[in-house]
PyMOL commands that place a pseudoatom at each C-alpha (Angstrom):
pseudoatom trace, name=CA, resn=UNK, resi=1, chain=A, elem=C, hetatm=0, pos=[5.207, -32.434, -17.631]
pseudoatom trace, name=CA, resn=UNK, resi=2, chain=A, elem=C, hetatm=0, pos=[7.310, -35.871, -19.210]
pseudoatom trace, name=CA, resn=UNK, resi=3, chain=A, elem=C, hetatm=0, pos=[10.327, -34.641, -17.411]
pseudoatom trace, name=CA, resn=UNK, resi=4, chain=A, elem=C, hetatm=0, pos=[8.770, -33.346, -14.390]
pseudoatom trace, name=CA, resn=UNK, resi=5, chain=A, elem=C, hetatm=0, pos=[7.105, -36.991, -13.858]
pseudoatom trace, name=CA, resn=UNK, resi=6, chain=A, elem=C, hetatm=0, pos=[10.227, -38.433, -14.092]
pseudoatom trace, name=CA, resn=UNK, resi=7, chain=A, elem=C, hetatm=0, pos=[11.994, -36.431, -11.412]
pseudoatom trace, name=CA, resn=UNK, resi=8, chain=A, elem=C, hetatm=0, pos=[9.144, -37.498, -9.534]
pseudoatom trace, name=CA, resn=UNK, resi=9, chain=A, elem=C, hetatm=0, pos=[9.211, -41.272, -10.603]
pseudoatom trace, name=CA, resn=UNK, resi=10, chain=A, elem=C, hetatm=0, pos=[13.223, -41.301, -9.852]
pseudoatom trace, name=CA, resn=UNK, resi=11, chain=A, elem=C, hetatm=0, pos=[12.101, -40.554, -6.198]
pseudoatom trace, name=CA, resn=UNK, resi=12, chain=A, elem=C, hetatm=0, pos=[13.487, -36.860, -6.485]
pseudoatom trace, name=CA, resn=UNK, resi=13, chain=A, elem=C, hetatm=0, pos=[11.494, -34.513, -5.203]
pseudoatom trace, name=CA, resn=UNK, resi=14, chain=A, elem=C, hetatm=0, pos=[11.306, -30.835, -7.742]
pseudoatom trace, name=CA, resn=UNK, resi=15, chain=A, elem=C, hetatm=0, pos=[12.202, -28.209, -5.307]
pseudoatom trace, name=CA, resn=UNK, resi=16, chain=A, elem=C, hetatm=0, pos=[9.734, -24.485, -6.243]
pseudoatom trace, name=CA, resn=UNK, resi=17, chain=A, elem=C, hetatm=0, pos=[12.169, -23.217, -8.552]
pseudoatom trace, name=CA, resn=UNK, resi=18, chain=A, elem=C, hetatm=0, pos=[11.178, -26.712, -10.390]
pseudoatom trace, name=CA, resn=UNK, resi=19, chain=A, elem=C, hetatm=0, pos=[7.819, -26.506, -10.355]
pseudoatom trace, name=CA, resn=UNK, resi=20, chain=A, elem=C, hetatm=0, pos=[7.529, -22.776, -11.200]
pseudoatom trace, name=CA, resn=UNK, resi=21, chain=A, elem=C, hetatm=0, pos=[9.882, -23.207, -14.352]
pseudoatom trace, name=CA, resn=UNK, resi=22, chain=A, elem=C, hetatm=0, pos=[7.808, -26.657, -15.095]
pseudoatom trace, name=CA, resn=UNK, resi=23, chain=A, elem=C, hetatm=0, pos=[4.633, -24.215, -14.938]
pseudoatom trace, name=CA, resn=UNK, resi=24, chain=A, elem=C, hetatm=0, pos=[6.321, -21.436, -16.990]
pseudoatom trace, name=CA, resn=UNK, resi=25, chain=A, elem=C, hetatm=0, pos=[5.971, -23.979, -19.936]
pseudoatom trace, name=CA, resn=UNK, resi=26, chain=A, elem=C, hetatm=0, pos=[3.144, -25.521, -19.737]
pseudoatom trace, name=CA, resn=UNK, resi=27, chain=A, elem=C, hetatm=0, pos=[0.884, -26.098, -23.321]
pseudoatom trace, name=CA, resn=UNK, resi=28, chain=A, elem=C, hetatm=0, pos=[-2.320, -27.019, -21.820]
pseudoatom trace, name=CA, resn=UNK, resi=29, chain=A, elem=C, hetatm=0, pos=[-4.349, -26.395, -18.895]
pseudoatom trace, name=CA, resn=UNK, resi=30, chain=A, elem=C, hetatm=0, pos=[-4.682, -29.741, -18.386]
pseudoatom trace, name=CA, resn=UNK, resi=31, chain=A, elem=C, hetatm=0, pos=[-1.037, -30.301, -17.741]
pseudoatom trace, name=CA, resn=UNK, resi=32, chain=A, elem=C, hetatm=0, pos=[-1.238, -27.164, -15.208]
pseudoatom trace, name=CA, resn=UNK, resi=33, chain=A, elem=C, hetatm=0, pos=[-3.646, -28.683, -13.183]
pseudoatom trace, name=CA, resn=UNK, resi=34, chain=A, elem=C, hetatm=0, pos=[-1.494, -32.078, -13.318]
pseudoatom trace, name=CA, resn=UNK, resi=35, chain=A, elem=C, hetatm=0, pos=[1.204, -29.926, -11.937]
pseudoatom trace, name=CA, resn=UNK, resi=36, chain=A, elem=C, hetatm=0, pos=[-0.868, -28.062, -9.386]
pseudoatom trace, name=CA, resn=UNK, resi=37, chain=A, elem=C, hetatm=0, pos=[-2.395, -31.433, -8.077]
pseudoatom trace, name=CA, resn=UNK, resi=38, chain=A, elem=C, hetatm=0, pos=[1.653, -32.555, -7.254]
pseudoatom trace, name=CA, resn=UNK, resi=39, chain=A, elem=C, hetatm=0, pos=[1.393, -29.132, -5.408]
pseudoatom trace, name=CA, resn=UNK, resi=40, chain=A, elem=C, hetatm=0, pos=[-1.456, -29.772, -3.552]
pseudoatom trace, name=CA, resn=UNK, resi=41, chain=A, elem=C, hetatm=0, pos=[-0.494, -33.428, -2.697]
pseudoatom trace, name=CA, resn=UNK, resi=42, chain=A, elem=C, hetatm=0, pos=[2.990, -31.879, -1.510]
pseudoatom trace, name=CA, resn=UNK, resi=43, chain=A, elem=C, hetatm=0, pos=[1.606, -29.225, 0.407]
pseudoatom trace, name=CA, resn=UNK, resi=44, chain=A, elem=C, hetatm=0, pos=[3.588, -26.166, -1.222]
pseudoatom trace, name=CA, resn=UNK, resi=45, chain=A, elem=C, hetatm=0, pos=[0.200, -24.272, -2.694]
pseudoatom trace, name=CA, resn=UNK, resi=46, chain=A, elem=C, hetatm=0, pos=[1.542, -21.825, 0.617]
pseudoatom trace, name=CA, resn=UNK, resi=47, chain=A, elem=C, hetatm=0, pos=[4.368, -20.575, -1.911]
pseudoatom trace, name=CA, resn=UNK, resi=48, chain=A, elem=C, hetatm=0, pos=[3.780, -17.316, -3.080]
pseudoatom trace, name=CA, resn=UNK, resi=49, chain=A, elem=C, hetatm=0, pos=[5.998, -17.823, -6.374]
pseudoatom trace, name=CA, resn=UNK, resi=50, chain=A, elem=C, hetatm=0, pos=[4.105, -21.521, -7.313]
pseudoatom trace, name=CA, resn=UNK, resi=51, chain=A, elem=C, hetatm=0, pos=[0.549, -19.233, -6.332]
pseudoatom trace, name=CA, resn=UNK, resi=52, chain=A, elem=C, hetatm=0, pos=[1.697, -16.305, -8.746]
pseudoatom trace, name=CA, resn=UNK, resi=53, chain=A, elem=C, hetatm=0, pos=[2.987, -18.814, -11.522]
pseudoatom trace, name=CA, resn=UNK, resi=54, chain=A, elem=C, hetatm=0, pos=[-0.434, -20.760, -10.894]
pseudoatom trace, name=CA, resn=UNK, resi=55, chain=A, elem=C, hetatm=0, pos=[-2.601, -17.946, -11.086]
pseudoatom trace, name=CA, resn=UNK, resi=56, chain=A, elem=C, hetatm=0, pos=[-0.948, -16.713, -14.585]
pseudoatom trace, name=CA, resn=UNK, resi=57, chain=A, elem=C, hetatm=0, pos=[-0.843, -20.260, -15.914]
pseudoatom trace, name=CA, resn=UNK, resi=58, chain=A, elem=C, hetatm=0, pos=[-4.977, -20.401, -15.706]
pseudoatom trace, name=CA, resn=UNK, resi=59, chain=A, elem=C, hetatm=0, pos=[-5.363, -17.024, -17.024]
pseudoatom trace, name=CA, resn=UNK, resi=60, chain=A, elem=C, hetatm=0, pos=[-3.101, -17.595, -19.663]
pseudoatom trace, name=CA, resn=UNK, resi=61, chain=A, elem=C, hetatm=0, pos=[-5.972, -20.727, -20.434]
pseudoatom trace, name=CA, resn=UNK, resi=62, chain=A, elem=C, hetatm=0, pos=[-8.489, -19.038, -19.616]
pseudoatom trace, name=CA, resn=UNK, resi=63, chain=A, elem=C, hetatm=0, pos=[-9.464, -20.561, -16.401]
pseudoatom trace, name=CA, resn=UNK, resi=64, chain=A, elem=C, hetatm=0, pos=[-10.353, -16.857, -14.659]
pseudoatom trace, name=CA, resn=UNK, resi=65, chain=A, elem=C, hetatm=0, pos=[-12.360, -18.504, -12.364]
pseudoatom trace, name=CA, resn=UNK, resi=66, chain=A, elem=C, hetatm=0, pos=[-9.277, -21.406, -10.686]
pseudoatom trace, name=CA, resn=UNK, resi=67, chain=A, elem=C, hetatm=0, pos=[-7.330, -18.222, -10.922]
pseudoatom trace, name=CA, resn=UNK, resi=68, chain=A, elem=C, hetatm=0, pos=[-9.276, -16.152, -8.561]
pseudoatom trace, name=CA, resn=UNK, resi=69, chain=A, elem=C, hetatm=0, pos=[-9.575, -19.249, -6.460]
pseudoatom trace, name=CA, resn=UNK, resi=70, chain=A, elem=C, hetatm=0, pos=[-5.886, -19.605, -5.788]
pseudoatom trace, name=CA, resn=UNK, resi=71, chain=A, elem=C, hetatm=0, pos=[-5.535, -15.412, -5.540]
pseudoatom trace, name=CA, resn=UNK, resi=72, chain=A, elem=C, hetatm=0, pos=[-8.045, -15.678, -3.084]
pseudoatom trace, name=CA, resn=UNK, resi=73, chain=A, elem=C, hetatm=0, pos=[-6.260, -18.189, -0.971]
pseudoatom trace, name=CA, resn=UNK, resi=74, chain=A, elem=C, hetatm=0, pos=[-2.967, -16.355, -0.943]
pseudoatom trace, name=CA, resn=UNK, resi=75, chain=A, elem=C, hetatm=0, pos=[-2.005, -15.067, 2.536]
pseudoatom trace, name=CA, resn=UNK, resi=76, chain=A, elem=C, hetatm=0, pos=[-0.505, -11.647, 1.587]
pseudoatom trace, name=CA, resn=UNK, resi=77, chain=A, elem=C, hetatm=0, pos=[-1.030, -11.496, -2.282]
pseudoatom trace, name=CA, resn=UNK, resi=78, chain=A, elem=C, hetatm=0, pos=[1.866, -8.907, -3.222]
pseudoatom trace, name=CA, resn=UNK, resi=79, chain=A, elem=C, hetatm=0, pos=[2.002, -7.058, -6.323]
pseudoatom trace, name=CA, resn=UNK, resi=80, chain=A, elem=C, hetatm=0, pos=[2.931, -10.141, -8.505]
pseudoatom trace, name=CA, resn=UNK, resi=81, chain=A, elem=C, hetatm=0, pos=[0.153, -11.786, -7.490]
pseudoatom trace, name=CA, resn=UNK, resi=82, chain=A, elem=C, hetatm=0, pos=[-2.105, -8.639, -8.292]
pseudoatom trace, name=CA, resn=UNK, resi=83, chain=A, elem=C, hetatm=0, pos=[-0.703, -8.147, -11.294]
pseudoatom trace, name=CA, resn=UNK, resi=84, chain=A, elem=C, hetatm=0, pos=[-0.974, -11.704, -12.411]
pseudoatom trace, name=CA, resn=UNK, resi=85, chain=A, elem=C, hetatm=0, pos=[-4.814, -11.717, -11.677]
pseudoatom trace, name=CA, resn=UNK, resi=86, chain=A, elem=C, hetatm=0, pos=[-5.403, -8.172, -13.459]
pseudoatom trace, name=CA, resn=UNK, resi=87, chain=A, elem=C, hetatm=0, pos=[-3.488, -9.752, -16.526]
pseudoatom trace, name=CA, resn=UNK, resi=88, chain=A, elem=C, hetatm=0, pos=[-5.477, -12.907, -16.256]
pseudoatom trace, name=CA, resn=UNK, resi=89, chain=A, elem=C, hetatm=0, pos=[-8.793, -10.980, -16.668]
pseudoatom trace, name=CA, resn=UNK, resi=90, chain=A, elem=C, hetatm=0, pos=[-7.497, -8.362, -19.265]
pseudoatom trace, name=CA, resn=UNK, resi=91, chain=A, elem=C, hetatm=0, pos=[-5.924, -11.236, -21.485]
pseudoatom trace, name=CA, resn=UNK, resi=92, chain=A, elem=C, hetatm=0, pos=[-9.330, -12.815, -21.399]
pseudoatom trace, name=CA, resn=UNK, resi=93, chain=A, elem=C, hetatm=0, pos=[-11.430, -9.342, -21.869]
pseudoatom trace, name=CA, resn=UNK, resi=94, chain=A, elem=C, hetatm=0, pos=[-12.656, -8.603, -18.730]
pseudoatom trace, name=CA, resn=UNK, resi=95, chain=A, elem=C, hetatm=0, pos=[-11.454, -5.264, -18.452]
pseudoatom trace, name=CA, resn=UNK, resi=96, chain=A, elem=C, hetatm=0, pos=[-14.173, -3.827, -16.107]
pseudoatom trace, name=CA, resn=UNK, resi=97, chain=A, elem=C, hetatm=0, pos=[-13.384, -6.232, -13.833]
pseudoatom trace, name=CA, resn=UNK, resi=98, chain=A, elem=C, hetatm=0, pos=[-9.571, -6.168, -14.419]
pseudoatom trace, name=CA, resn=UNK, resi=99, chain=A, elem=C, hetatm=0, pos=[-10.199, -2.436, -13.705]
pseudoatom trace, name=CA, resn=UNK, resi=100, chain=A, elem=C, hetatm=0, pos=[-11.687, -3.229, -10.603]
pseudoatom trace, name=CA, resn=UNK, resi=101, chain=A, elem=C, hetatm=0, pos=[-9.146, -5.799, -9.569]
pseudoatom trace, name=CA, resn=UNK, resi=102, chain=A, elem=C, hetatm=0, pos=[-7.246, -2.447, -9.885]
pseudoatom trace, name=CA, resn=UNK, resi=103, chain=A, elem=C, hetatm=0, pos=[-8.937, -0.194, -7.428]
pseudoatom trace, name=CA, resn=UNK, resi=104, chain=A, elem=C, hetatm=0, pos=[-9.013, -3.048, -5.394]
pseudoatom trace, name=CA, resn=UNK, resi=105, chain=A, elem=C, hetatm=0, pos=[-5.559, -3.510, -5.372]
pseudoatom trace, name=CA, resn=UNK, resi=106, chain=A, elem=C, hetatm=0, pos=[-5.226, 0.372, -4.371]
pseudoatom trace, name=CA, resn=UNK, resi=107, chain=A, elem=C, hetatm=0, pos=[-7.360, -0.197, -1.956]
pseudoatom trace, name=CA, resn=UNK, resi=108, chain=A, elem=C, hetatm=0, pos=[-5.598, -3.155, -0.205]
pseudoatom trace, name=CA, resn=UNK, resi=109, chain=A, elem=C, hetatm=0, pos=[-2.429, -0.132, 0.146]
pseudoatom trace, name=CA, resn=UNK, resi=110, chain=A, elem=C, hetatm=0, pos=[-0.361, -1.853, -2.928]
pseudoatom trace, name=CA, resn=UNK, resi=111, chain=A, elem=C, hetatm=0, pos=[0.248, 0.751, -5.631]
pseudoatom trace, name=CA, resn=UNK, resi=112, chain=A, elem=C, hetatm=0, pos=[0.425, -0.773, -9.060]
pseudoatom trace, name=CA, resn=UNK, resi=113, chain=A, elem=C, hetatm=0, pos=[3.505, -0.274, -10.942]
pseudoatom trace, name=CA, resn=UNK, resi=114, chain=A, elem=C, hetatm=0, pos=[4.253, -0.192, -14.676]
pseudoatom trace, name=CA, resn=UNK, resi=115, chain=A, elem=C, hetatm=0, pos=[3.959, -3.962, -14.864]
pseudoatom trace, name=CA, resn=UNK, resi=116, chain=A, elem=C, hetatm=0, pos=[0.042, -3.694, -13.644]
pseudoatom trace, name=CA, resn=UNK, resi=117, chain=A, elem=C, hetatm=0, pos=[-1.064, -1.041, -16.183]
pseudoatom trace, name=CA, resn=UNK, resi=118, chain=A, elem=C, hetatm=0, pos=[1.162, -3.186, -19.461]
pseudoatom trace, name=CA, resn=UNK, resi=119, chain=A, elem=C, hetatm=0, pos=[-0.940, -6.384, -19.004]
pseudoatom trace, name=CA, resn=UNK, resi=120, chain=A, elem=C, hetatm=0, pos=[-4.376, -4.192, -19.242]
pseudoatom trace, name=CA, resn=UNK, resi=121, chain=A, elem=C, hetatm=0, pos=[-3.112, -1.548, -21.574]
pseudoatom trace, name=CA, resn=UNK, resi=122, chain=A, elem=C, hetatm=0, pos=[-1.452, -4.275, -24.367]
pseudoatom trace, name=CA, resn=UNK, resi=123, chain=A, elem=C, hetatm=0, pos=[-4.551, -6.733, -23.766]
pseudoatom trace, name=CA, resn=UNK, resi=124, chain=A, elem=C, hetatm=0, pos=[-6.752, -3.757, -25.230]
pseudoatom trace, name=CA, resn=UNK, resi=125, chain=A, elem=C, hetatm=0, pos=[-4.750, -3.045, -27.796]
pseudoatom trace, name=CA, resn=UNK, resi=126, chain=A, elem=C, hetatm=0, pos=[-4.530, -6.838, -28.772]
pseudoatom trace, name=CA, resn=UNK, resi=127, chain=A, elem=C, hetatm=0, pos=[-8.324, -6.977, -28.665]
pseudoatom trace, name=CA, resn=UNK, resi=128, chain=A, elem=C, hetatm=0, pos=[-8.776, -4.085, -30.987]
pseudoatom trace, name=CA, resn=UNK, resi=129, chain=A, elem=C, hetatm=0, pos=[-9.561, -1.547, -28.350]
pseudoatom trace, name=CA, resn=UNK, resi=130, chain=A, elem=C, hetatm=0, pos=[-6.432, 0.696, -28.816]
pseudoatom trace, name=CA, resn=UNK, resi=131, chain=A, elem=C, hetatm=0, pos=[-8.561, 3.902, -27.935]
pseudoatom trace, name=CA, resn=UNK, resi=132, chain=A, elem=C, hetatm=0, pos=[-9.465, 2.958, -24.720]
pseudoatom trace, name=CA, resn=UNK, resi=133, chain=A, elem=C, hetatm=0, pos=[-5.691, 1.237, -24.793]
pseudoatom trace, name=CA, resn=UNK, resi=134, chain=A, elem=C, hetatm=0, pos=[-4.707, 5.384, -24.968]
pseudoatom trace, name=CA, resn=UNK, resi=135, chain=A, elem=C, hetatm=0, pos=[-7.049, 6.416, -22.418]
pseudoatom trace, name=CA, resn=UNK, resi=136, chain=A, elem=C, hetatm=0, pos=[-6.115, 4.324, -19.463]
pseudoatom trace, name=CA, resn=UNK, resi=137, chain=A, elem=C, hetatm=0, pos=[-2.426, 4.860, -20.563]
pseudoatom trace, name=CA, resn=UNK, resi=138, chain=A, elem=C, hetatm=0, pos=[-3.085, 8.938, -20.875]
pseudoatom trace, name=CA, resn=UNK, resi=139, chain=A, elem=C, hetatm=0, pos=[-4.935, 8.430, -17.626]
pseudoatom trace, name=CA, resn=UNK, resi=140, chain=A, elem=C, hetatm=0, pos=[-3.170, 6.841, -15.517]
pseudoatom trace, name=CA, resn=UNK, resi=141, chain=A, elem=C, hetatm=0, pos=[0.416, 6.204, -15.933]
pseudoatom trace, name=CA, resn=UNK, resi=142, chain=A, elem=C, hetatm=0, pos=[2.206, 8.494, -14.565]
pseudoatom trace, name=CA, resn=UNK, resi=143, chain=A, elem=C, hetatm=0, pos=[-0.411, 9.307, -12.028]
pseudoatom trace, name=CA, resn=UNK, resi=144, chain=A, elem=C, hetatm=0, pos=[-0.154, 6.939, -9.055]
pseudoatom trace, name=CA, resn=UNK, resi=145, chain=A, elem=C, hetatm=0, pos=[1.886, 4.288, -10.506]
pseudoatom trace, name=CA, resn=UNK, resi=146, chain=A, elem=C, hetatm=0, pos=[5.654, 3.034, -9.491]
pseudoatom trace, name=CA, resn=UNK, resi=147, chain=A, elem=C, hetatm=0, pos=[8.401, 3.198, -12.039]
pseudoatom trace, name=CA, resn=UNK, resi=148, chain=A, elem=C, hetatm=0, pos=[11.641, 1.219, -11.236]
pseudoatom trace, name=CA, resn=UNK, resi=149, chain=A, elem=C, hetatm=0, pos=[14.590, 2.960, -12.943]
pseudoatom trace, name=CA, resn=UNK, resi=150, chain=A, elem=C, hetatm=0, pos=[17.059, 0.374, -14.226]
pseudoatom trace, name=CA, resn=UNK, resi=151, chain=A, elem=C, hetatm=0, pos=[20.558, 1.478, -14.565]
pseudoatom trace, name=CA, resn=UNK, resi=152, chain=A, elem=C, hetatm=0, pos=[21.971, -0.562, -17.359]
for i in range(1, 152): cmd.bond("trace and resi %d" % i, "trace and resi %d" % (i + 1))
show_as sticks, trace
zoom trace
């Protein structure tokens, strides 16, 4: 946040790609909502990249609740921001709801993709679930989900 505040105090003003790398490093909560009041003040919580970043930055700190706040305020959340919020309440352990988040993502006519189904699959596993980890991995990937090949 040091060097962020002093882009500010110079009179510069961070463009998004700023502010979302600025976000990407954050080691508190506290200096993510420093960084989301400059967003609010500046009027760019419209973004969809700052919203996304935002949303995994409280879930990353546990702060499901500011993270469904912003999701809820996004315009036309797109998978990111899905797939940040499902992460958020995985990482956390609220899989039945991360699950949900899921179906309700279906149901809003966005198909998850292999991103969606890593964040809830490897937070089970981290939180010593690895059977159910299996399950919803046998269940569901490769059944309804959207694999981008990569050509390297």
């Amino acid at each position: 946040m040091v060097k962020l505040q002093e882009l500010v105090q110079s009179g510069l003003r961070p463009d998004q790609v700023t502010i979302v790398s600025s976000l990407s490093i954050c080691t508190s909560d506290i200096t993510v909502r420093e960084i989301h009041g400059y967003i609010l003040r500046n009027g760019l919580e419209c973004i969809s990249e700052i919203c996304n970043i935002l949303i995994s930055m409280y879930g990353k700190f546990g702060r499901i609740e500011e993270a469904r706040r912003i999701f809820k305020k996004t315009i036309r959340p797109d998978n990111v921001a899905w797939n940040a919020l499902i992460s958020s309440y995985a990482q956390n352990g609220y899989f039945d709801e991360s699950i949900q988040l899921l179906r309700d993502m279906k149901h809003g006519g966005l198909n998850a993709d292999v991103v969606t189904y890593c964040g809830i699959v490897s937070s089970l596993a981290q939180n010593n679930m690895p059977n159910d980890a299996v399950r919803l991995f046998n269940r569901d990937v490769g059944f309804g989900i959207e694999t981008r090949r990569c050509d390297l």
